[in-house]
C-alpha positions as CSV (number, residue, x, y, z in Angstrom):
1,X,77.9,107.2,103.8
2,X,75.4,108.9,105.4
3,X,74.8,106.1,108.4
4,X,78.3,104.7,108.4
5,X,79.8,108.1,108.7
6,X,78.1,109.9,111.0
7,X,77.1,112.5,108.5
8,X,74.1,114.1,110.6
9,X,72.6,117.0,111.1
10,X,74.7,119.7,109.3
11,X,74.3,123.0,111.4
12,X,77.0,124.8,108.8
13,X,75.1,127.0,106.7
14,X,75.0,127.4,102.6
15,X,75.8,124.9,100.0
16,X,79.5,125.6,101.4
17,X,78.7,124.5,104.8
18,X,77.4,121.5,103.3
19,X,80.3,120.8,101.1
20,X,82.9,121.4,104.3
21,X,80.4,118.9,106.1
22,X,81.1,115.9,103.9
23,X,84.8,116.2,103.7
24,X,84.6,116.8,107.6
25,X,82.1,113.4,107.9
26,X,84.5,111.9,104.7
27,X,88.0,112.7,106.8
28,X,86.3,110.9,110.3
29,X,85.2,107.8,108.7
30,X,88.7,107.6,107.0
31,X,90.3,108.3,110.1
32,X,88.3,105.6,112.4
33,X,89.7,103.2,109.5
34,X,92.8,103.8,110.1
35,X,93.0,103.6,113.7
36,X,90.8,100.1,113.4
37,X,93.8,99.0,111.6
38,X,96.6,100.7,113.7
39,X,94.7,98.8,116.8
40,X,95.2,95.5,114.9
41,X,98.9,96.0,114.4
42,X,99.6,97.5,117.8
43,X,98.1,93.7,119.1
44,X,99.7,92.2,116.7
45,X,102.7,94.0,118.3
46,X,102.3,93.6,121.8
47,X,101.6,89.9,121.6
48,X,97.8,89.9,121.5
49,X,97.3,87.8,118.6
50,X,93.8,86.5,119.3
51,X,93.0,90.6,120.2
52,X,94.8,91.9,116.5
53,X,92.6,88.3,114.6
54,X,89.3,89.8,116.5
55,X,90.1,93.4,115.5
56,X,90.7,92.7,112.0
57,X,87.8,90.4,111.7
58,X,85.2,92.8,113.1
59,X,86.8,95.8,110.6
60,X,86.3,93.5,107.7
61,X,83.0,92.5,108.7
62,X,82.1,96.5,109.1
63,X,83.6,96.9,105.6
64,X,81.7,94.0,104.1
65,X,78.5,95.3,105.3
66,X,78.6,98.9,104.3
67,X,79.7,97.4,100.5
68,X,77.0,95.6,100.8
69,X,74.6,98.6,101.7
70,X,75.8,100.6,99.4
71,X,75.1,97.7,96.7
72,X,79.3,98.3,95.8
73,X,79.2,94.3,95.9
């Protein structure tokens, strides 16, 4: 989580600074998800096939790597 979320350098201070830091870093990297797939359906509705296949293909391969970096698979 740490790499693939951008959870950094905290400069919150405390153990509740650290806590508000990970569901801060948690929220981003769900967000970014989201709009990877948004992007592929907005292709897929403007006609850009090939564009919404690419998208999707680079978000799995993203997904597929960070399971496999955290040992999930």
């Amino acid at each position: 989580m740490k790499a693939d979320g951008l959870l950094g350098r905290n400069f919150l201070k405390g153990m509740a600074g650290d806590a508000i830091n990970a569901i801060l870093c948690g929220a981003g990297h769900n967000m970014r998800k989201i709009l990877a797939r948004l992007r592929a359906l907005l292709y897929l509705l403007t006609g850009n096939a090939w564009e919404a296949l690419q998208s999707l293909c680079r978000h799995l391969e993203v997904l597929r790597f960070h399971q496999e970096a955290s040992g999930a698979i």
